[in-house]
C-alpha positions in Angstrom: 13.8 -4.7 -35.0 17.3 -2.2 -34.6 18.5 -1.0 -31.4 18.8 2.5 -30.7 19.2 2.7 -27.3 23.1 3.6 -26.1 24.1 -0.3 -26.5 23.6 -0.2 -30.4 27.3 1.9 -30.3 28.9 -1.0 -28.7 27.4 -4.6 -28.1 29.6 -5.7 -25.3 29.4 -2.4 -23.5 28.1 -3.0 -20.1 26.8 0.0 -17.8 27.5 -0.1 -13.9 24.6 2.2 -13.3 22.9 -0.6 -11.7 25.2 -0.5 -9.0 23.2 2.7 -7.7 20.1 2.1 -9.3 18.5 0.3 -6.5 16.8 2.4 -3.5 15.2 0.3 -0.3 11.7 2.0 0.4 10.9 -0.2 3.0 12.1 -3.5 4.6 9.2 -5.6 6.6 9.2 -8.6 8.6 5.5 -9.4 8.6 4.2 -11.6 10.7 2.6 -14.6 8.6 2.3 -15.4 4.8 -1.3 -17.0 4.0 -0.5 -20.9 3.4 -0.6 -20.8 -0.5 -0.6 -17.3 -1.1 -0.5 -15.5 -4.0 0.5 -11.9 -4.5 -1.8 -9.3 -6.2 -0.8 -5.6 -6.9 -3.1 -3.1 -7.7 -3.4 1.0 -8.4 -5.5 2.3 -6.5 -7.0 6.5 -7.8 -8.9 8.5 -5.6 -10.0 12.4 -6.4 -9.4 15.1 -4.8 -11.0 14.9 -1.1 -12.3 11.4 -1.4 -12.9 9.5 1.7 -11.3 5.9 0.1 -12.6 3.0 1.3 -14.7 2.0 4.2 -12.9 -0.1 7.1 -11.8 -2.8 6.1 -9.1 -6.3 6.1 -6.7 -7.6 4.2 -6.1 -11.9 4.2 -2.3 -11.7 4.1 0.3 -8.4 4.7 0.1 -5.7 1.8 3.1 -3.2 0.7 2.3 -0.3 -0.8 3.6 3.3 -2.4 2.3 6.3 -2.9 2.8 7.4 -6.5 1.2 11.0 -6.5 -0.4 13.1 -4.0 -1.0 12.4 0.1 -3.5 9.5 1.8 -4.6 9.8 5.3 -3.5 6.3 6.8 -4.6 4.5 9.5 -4.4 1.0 10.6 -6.3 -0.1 14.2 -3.6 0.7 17.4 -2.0 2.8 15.5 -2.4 6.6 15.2 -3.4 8.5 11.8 -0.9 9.6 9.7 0.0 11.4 6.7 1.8 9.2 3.6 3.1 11.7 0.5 4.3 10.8 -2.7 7.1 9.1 -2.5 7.2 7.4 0.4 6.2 3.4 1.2 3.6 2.0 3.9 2.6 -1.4 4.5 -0.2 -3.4 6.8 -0.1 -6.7 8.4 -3.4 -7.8 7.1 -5.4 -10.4 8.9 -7.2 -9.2 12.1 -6.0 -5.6 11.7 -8.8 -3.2 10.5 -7.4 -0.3 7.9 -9.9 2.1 8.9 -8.3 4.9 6.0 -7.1 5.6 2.9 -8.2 8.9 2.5 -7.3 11.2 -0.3 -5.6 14.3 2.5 -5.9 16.7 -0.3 -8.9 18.3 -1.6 -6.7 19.7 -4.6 -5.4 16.5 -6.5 -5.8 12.9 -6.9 -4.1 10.5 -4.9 -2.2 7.4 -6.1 -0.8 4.2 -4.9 -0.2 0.6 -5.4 -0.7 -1.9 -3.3 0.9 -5.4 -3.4 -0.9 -8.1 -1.5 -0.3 -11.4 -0.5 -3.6 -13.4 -0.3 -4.7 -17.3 0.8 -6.5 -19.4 -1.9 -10.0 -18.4 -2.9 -9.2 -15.3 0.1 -11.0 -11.9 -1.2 -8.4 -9.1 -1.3 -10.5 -7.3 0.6 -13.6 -7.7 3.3 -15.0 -4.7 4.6 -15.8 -4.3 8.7 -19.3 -3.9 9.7 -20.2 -0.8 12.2 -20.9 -3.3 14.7 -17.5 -5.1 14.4 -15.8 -1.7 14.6 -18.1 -0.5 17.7 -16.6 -3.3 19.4 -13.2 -3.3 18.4 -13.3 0.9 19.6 -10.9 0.2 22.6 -8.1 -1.2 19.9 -8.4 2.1 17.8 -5.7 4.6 18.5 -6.9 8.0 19.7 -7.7 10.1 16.8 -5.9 13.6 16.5 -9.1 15.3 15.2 
């Protein structure tokens, strides 16, 4: 196999583009780190208008990015909020609900990863019952709508 790139001209070149190449999106302190976690990322697609997933947990803190178009966010004590391309978001997992990750647009797809960190044998993700959520009403932040 030949190298084309820009270091087949000279071996022993070395570029210093590195030096600028990195860009922080987000720096976290989360709270705990399952005992024996592991780290999953996925991609998560929705089309245009799409509701995303019900309400829901995470076992561990997840760290995501938006890739392409805009969710609707919203984590339990916290109000809703818009995340575009581009920009990073995470969750602290464990007892917090994620109550959305709506698709905000009714135009285009949305797109994001999401890295987890989850406990042995821990789903990545357990869904709230109504009933749970009914109860837990006084920690949700007071919607805008």
């Amino acid at each position: 196999m030949h190298n084309t790139g820009p270091a087949a001209n000279c071996p022993m070149a070395r570029s210093t583009e590195w030096q600028t190449a990195l860009t922080v999106l987000q720096e976290v302190a989360p709270a705990f780190f399952p005992a024996g976690a592991h780290v999953v990322t996925v991609l998560v697609e929705y089309p245009p208008g799409d509701l995303g997933a019900p309400p829901h947990r995470h076992p561990g803190p997840a760290f995501g990015y938006v890739l392409e178009g805009e969710m609707l966010f919203e984590l339990e004590g916290l109000p809703e909020r818009v995340i575009r391309a581009g920009e990073a978001f995470w969750e602290p997992g464990g007892d917090v609900i994620h109550y959305q990750e709506a698709n905000n647009r009714y135009d285009i797809p949305v797109r994001f990863t999401l890295t987890m960190l989850c406990g042995p044998g821990a789903p990545i993700f357990a869904q709230v019952s109504d009933s749970e959520i009914d109860e837990r009403r006084n920690r949700r932040a007071r919607r805008s709508s």
